[in-house]
CHARMM-style PDB file with segment names, atoms N, HN, CA, C and O in Angstrom:
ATOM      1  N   UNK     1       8.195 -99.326  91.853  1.00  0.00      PROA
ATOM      2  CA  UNK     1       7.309 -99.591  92.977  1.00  0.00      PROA
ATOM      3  C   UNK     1       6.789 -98.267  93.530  1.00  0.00      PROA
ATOM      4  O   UNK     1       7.540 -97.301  93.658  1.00  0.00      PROA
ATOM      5  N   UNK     2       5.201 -98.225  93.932  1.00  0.00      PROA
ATOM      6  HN  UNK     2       4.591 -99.010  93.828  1.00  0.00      PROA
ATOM      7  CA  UNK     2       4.927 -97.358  94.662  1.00  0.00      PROA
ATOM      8  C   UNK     2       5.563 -96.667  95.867  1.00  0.00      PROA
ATOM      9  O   UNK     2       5.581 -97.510  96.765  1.00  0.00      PROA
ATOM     10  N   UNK     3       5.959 -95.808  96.191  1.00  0.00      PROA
ATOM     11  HN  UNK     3       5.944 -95.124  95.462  1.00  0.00      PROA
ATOM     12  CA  UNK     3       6.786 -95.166  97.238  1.00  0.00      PROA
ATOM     13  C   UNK     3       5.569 -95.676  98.879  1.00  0.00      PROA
ATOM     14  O   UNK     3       4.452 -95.164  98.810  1.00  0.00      PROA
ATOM     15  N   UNK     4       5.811 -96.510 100.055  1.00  0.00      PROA
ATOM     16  HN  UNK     4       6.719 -96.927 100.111  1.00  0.00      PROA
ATOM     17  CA  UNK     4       4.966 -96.332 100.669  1.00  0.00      PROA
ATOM     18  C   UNK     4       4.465 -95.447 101.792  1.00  0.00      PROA
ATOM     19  O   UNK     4       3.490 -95.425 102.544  1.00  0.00      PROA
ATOM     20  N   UNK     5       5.518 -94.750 101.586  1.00  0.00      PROA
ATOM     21  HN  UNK     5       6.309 -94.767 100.975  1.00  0.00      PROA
ATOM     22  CA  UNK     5       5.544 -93.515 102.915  1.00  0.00      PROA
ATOM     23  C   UNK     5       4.276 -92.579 102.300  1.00  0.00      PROA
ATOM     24  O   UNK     5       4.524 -91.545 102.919  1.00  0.00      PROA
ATOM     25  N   UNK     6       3.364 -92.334 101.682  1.00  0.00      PROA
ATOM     26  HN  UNK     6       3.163 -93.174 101.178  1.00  0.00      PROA
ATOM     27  CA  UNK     6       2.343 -91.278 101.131  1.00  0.00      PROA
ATOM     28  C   UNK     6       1.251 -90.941 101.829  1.00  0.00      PROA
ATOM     29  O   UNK     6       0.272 -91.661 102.026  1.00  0.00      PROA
ATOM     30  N   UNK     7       1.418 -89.865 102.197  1.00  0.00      PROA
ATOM     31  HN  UNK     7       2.213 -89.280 102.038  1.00  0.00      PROA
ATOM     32  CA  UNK     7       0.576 -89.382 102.796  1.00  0.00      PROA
ATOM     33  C   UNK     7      -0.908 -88.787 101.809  1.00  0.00      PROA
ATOM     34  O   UNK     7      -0.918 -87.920 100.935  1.00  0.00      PROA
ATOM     35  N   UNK     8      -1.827 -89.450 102.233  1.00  0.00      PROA
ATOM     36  HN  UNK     8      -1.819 -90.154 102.943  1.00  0.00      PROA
ATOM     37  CA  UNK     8      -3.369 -89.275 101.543  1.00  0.00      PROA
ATOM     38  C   UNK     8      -3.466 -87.778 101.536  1.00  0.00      PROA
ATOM     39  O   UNK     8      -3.536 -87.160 102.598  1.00  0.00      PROA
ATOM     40  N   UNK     9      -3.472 -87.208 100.432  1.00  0.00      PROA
ATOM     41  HN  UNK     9      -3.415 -87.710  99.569  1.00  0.00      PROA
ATOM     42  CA  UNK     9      -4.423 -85.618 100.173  1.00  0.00      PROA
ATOM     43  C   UNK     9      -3.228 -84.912 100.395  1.00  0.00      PROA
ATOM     44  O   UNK     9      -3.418 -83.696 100.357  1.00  0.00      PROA
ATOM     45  N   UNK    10      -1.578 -85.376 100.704  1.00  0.00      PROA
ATOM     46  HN  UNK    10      -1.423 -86.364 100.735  1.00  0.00      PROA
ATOM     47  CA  UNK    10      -1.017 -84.315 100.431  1.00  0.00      PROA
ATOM     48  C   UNK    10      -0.207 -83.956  99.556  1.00  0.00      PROA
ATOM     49  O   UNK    10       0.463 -84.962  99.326  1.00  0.00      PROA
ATOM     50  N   UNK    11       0.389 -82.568  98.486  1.00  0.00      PROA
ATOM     51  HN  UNK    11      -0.156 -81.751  98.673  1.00  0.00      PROA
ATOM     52  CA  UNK    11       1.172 -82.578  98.019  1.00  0.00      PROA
ATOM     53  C   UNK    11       2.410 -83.442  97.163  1.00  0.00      PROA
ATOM     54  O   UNK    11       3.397 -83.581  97.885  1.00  0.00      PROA
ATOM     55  N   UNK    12       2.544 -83.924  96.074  1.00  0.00      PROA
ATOM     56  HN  UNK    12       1.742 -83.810  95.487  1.00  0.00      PROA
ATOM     57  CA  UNK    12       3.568 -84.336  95.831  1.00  0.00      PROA
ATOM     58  C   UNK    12       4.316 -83.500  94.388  1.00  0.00      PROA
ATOM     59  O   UNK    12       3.729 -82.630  93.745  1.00  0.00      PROA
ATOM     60  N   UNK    13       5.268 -83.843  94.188  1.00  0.00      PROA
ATOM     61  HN  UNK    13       5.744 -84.549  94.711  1.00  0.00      PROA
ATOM     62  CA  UNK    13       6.363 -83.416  93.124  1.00  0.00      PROA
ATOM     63  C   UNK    13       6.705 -84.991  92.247  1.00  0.00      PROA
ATOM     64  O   UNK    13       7.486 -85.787  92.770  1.00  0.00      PROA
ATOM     65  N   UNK    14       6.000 -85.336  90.817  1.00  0.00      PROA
ATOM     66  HN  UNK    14       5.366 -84.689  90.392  1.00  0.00      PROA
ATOM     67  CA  UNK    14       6.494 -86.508  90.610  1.00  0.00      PROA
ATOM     68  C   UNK    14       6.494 -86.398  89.212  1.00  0.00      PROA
ATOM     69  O   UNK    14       5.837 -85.646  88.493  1.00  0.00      PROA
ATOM     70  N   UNK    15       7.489 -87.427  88.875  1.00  0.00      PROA
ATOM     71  HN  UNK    15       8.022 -88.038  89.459  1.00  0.00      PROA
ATOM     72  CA  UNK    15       7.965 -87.614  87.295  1.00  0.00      PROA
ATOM     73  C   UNK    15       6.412 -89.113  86.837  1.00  0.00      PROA
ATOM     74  O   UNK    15       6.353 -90.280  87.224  1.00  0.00      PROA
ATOM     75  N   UNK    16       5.568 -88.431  86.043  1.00  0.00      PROA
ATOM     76  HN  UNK    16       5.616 -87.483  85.728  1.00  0.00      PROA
ATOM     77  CA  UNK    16       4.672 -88.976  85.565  1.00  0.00      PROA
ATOM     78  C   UNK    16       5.380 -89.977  84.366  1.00  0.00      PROA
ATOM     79  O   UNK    16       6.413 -89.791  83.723  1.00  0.00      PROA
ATOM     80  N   UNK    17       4.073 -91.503  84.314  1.00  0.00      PROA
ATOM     81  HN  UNK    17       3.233 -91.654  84.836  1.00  0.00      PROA
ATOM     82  CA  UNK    17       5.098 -92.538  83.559  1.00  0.00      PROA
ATOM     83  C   UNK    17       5.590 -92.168  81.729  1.00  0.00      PROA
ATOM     84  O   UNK    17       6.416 -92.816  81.087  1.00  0.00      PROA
ATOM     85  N   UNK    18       4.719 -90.844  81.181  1.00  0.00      PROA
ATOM     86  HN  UNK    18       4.047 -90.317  81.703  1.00  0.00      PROA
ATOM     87  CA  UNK    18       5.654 -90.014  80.721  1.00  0.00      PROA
ATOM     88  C   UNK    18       6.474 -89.107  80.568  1.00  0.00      PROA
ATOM     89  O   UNK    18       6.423 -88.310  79.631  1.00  0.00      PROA
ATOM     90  N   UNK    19       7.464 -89.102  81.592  1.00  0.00      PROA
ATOM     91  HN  UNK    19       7.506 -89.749  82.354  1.00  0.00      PROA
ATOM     92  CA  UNK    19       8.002 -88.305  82.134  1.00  0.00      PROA
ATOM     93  C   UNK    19       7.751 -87.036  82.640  1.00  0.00      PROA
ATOM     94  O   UNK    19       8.517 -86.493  83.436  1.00  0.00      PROA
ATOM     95  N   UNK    20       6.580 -86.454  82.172  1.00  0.00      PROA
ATOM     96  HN  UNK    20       5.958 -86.895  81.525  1.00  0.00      PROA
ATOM     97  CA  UNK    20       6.090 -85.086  82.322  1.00  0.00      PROA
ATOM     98  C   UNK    20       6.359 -84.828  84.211  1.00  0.00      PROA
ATOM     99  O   UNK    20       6.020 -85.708  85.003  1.00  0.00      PROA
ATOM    100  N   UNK    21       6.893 -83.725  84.600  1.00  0.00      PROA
ATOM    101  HN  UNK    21       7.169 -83.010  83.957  1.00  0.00      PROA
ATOM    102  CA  UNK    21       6.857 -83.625  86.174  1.00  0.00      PROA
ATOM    103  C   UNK    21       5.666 -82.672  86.179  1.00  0.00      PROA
ATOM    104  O   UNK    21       5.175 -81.762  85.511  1.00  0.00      PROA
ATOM    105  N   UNK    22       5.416 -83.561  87.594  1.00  0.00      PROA
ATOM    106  HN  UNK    22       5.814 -84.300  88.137  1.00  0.00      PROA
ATOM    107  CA  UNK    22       3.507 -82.470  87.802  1.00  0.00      PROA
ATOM    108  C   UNK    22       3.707 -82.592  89.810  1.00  0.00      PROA
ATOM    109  O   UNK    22       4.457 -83.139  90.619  1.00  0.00      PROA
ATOM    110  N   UNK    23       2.423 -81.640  89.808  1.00  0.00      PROA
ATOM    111  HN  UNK    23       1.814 -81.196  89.150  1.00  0.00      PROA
ATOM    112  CA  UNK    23       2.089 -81.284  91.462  1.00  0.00      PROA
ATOM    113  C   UNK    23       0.832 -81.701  91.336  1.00  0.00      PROA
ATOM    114  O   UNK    23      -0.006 -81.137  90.633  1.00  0.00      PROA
ATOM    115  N   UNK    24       0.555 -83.149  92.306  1.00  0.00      PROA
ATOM    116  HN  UNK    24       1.236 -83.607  92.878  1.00  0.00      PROA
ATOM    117  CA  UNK    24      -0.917 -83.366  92.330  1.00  0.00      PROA
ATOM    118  C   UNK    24      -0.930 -84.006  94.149  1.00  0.00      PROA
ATOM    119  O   UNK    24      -0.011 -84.513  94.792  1.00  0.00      PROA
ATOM    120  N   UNK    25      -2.334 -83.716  94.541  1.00  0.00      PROA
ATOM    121  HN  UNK    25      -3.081 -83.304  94.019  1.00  0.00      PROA
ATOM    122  CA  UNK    25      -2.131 -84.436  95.404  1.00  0.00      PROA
ATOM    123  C   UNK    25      -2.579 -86.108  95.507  1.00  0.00      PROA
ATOM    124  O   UNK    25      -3.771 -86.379  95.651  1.00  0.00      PROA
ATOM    125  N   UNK    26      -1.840 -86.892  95.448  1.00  0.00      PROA
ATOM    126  HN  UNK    26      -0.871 -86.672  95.331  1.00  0.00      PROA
ATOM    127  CA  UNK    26      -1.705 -88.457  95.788  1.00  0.00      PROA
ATOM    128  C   UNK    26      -2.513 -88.922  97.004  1.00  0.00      PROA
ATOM    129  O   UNK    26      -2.528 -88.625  98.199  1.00  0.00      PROA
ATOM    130  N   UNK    27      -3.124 -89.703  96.280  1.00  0.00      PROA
ATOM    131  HN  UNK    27      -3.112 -89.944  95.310  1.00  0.00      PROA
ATOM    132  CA  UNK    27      -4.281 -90.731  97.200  1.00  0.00      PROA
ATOM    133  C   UNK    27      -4.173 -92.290  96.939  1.00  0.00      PROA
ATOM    134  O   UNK    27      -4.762 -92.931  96.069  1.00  0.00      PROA
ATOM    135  N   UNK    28      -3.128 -92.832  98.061  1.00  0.00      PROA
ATOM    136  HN  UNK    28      -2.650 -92.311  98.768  1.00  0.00      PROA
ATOM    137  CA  UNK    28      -3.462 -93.989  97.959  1.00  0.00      PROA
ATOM    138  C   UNK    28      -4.808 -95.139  98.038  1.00  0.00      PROA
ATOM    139  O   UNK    28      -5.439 -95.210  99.092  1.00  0.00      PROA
ATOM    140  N   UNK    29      -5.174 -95.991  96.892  1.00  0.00      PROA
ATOM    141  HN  UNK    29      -4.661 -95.933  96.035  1.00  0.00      PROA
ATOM    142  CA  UNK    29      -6.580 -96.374  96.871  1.00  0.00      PROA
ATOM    143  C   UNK    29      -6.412 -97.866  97.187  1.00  0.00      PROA
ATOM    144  O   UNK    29      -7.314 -98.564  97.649  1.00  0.00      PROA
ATOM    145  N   UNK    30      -5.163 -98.296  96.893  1.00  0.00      PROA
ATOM    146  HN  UNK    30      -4.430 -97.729  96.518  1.00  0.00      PROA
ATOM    147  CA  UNK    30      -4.959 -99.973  97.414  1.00  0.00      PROA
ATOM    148  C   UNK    30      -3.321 -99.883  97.613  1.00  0.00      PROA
ATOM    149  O   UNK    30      -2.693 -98.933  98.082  1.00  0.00      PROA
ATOM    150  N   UNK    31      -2.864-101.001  97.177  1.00  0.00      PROA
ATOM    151  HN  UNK    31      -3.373-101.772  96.795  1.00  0.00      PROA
ATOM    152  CA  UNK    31      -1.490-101.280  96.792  1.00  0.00      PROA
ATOM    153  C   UNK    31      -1.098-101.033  95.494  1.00  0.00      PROA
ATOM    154  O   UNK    31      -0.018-100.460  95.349  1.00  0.00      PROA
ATOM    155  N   UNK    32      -1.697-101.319  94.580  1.00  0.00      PROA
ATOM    156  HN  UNK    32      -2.574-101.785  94.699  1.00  0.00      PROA
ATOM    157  CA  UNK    32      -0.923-100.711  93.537  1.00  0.00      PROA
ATOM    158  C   UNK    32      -2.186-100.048  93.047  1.00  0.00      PROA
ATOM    159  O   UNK    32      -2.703-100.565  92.056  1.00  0.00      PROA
ATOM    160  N   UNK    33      -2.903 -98.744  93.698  1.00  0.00      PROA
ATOM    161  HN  UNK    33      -2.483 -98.324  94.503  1.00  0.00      PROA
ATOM    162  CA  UNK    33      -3.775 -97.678  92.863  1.00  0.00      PROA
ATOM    163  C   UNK    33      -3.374 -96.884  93.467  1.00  0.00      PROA
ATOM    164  O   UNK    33      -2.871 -96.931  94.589  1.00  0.00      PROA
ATOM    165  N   UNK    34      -3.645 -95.587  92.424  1.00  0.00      PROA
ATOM    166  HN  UNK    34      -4.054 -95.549  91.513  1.00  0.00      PROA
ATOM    167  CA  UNK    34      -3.526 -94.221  93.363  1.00  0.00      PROA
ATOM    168  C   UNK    34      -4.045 -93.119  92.366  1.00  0.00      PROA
ATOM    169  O   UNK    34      -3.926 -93.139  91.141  1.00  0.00      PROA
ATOM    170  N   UNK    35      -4.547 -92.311  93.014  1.00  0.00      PROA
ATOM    171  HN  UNK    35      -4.643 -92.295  94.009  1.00  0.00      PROA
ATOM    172  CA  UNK    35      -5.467 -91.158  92.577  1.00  0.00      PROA
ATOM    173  C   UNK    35      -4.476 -89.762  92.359  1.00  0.00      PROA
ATOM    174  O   UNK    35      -3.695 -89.329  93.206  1.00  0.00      PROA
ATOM    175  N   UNK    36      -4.612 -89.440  91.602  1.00  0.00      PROA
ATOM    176  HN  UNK    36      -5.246 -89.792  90.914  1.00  0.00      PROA
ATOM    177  CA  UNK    36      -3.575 -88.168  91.410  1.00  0.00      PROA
ATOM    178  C   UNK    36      -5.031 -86.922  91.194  1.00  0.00      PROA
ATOM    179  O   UNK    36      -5.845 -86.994  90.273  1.00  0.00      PROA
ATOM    180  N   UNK    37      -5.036 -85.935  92.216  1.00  0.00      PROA
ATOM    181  HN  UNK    37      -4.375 -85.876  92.964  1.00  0.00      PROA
ATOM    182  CA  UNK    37      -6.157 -84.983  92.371  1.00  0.00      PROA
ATOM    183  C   UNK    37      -5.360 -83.756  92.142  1.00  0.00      PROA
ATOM    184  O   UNK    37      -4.252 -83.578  92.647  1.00  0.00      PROA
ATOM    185  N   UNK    38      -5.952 -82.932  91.377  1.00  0.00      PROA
ATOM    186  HN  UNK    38      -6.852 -83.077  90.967  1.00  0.00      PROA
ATOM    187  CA  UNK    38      -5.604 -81.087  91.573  1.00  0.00      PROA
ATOM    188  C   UNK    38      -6.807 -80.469  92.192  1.00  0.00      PROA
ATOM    189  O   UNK    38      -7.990 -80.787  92.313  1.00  0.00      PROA
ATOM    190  N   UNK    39      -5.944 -79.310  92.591  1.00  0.00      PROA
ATOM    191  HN  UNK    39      -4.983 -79.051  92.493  1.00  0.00      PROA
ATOM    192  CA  UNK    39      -6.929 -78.678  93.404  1.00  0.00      PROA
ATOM    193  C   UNK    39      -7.617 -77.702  92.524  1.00  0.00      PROA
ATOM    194  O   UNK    39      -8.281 -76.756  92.946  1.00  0.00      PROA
ATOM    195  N   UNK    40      -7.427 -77.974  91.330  1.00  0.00      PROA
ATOM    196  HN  UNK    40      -6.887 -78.742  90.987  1.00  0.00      PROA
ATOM    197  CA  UNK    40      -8.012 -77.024  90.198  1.00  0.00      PROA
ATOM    198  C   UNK    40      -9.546 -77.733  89.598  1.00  0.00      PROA
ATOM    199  O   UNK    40      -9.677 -78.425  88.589  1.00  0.00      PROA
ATOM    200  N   UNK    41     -10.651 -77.292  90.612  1.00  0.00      PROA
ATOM    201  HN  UNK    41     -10.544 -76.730  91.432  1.00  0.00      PROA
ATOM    202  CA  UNK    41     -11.663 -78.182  90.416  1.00  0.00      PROA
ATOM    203  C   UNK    41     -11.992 -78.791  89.158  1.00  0.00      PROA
ATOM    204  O   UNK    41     -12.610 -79.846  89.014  1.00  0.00      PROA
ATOM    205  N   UNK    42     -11.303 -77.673  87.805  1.00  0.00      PROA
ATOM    206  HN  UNK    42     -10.801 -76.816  87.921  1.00  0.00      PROA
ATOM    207  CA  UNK    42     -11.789 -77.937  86.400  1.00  0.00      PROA
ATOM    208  C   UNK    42     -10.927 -79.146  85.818  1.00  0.00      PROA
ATOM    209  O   UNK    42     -11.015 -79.503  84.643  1.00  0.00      PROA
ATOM    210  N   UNK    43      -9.991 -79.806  86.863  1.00  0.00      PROA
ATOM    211  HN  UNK    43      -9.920 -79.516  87.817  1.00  0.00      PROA
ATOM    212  CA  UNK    43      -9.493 -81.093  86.203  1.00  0.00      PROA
ATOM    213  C   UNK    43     -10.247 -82.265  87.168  1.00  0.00      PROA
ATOM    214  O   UNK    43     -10.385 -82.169  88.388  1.00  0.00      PROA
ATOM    215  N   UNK    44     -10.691 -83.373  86.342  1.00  0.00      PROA
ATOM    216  HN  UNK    44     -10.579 -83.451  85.352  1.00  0.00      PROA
ATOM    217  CA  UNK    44     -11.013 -84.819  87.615  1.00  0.00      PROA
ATOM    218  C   UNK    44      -9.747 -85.550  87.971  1.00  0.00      PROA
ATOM    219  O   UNK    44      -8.627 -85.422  87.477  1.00  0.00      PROA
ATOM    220  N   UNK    45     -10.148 -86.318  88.902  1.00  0.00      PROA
ATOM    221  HN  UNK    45     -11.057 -86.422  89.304  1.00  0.00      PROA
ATOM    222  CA  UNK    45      -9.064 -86.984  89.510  1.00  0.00      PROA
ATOM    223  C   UNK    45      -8.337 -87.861  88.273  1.00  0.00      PROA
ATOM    224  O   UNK    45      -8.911 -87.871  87.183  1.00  0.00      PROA
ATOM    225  N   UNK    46      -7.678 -88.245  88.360  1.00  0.00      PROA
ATOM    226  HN  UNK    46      -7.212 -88.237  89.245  1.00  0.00      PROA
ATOM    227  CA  UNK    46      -6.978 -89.456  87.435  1.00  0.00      PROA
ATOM    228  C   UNK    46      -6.143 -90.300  88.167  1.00  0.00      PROA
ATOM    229  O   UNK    46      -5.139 -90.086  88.847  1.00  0.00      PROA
ATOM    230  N   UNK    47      -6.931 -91.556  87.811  1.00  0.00      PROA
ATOM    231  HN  UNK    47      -7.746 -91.729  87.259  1.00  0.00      PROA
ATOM    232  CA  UNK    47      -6.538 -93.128  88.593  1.00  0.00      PROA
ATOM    233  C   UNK    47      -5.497 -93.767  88.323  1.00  0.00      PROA
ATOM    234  O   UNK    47      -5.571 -94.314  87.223  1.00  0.00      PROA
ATOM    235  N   UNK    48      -4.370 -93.962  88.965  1.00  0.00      PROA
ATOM    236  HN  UNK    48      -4.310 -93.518  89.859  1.00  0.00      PROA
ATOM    237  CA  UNK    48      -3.726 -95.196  88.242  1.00  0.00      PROA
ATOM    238  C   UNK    48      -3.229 -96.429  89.203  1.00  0.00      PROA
ATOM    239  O   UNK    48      -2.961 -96.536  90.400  1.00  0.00      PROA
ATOM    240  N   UNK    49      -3.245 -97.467  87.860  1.00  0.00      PROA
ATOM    241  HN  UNK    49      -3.463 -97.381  86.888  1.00  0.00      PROA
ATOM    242  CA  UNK    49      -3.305 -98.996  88.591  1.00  0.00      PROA
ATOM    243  C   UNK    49      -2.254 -99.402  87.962  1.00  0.00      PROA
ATOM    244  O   UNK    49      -1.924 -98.942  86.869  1.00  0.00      PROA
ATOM    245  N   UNK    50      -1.546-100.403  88.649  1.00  0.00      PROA
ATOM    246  HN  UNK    50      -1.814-100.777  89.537  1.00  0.00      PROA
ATOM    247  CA  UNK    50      -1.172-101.574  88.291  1.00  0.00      PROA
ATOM    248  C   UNK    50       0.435-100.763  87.841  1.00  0.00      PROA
ATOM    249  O   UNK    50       0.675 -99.691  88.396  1.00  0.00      PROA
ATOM    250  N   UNK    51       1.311-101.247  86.991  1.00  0.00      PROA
ATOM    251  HN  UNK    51       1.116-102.118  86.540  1.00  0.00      PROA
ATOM    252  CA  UNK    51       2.313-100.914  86.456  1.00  0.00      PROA
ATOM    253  C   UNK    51       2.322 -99.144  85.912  1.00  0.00      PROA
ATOM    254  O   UNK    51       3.335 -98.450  85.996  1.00  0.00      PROA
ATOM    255  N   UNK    52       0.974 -98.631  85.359  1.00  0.00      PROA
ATOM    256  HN  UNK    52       0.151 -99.195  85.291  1.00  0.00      PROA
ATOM    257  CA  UNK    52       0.951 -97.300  85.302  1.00  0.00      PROA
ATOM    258  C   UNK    52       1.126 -96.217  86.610  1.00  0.00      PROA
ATOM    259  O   UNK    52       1.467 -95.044  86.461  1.00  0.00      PROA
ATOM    260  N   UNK    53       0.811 -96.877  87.965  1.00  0.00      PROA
ATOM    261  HN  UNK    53       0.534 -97.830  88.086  1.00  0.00      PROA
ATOM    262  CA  UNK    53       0.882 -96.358  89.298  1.00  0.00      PROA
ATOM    263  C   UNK    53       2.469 -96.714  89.464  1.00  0.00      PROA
ATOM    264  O   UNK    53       3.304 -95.829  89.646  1.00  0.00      PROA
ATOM    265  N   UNK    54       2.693 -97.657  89.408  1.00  0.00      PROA
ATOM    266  HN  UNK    54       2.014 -98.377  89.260  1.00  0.00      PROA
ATOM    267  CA  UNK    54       4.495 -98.008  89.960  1.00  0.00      PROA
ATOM    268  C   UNK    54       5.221 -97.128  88.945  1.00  0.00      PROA
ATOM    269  O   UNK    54       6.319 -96.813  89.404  1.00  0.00      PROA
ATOM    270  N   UNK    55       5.020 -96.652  87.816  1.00  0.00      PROA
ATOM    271  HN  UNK    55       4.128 -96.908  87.443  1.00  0.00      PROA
ATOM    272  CA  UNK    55       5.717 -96.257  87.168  1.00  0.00      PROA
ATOM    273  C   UNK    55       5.862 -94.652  87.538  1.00  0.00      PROA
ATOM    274  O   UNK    55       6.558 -93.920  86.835  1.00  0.00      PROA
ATOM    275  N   UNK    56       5.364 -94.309  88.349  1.00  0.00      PROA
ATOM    276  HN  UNK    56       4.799 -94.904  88.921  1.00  0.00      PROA
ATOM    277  CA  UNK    56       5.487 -92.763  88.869  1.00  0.00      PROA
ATOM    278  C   UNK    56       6.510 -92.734  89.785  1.00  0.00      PROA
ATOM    279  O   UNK    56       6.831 -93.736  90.423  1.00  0.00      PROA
ATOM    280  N   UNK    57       7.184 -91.400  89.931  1.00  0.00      PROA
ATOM    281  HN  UNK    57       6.923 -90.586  89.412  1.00  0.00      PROA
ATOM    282  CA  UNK    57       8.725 -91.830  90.502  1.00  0.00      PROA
ATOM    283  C   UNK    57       8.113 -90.176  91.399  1.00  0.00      PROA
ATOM    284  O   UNK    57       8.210 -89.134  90.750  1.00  0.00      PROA
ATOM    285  N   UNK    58       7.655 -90.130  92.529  1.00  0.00      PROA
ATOM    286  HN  UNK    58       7.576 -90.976  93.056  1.00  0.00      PROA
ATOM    287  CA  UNK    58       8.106 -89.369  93.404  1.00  0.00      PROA
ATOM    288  C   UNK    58       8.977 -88.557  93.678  1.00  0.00      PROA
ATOM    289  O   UNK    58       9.996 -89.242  93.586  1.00  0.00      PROA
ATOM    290  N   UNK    59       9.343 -87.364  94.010  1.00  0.00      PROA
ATOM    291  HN  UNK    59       8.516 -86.808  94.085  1.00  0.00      PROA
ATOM    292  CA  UNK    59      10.638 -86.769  93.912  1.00  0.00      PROA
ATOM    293  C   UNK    59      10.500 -86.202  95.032  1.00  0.00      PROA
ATOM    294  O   UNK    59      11.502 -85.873  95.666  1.00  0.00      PROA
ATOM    295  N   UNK    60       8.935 -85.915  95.625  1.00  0.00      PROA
ATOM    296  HN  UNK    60       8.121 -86.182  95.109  1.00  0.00      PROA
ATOM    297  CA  UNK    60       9.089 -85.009  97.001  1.00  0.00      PROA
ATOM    298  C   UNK    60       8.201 -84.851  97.074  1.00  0.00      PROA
ATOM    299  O   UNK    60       7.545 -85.117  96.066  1.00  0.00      PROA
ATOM    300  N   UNK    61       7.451 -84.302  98.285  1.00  0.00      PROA
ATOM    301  HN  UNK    61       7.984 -84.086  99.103  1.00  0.00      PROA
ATOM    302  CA  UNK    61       6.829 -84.050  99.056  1.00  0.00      PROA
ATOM    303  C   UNK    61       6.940 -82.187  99.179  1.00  0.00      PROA
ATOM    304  O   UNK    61       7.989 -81.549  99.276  1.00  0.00      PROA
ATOM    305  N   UNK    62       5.545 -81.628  99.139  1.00  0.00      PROA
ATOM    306  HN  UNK    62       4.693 -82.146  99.061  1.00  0.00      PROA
ATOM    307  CA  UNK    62       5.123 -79.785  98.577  1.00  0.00      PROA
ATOM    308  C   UNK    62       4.975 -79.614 100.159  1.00  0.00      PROA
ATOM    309  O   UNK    62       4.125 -80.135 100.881  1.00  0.00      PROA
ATOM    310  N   UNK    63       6.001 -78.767 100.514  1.00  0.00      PROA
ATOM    311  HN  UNK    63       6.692 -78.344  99.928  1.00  0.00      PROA
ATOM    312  CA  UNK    63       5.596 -78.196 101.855  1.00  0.00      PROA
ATOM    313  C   UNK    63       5.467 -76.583 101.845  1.00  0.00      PROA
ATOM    314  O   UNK    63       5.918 -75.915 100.914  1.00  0.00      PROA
ATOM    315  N   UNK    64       4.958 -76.143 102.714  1.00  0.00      PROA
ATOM    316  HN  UNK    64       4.593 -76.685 103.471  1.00  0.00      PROA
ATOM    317  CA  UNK    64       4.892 -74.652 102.983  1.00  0.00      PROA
ATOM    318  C   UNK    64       5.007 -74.187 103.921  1.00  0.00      PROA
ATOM    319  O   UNK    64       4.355 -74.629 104.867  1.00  0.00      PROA
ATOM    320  N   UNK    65       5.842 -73.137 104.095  1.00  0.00      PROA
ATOM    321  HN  UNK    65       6.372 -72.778 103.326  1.00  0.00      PROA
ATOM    322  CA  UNK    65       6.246 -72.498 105.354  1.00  0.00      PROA
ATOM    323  C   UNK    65       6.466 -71.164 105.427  1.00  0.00      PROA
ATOM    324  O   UNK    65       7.170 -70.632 104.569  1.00  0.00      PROA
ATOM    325  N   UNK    66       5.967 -70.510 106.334  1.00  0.00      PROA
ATOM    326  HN  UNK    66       5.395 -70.942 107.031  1.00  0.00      PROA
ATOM    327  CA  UNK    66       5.805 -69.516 106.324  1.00  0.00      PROA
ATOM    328  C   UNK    66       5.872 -68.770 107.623  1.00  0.00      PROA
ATOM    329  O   UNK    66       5.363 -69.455 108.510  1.00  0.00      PROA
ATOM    330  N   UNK    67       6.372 -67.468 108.115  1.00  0.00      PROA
ATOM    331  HN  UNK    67       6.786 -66.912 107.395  1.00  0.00      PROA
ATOM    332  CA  UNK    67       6.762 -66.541 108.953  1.00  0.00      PROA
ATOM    333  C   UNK    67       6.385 -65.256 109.018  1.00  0.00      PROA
ATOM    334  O   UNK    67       6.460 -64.570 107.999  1.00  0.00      PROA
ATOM    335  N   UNK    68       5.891 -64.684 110.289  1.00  0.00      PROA
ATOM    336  HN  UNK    68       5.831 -65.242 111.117  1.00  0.00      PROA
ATOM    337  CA  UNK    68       5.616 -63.623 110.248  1.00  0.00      PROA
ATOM    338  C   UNK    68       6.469 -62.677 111.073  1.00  0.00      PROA
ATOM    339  O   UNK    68       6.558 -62.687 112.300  1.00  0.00      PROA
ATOM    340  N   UNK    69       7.032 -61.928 110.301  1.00  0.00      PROA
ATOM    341  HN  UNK    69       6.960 -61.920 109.304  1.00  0.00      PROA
ATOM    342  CA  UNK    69       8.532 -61.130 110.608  1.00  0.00      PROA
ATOM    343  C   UNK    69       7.729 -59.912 111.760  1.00  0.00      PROA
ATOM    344  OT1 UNK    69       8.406 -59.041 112.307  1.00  0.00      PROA
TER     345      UNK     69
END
């Protein structure tokens, strides 16, 4: 099942439905679609529906933090 806590356009860490782990940012488009975007303009988005979207397993959420000493 789709994870529903996702936040649109930000960051994720996820085991793709071939296992490959990737950093894209996740766009929920319905209930079971979702857009996986890089910020690397030279790739397009890539859609997934249905059982290919549930089959992505989330692992986390890309944060950044930072300090100025």
């Amino acid at each position: 099942m789709i994870p529903t806590a996702i936040d649109n356009g930000q960051l994720y860490l996820f085991n793709d439905a071939d296992g490959e782990t990737r950093i894209k940012r996740l766009h929920r488009l319905g209930t079971r679609t979702l857009a996986l975007v890089s910020d690397n303009p030279d790739h397009s988005p890539e859609i997934r529906n249905g059982i290919d979207a549930e089959r992505l397993k989330v692992l986390g959420r890309i944060v950044w933090s930072g300090h100025n000493w």
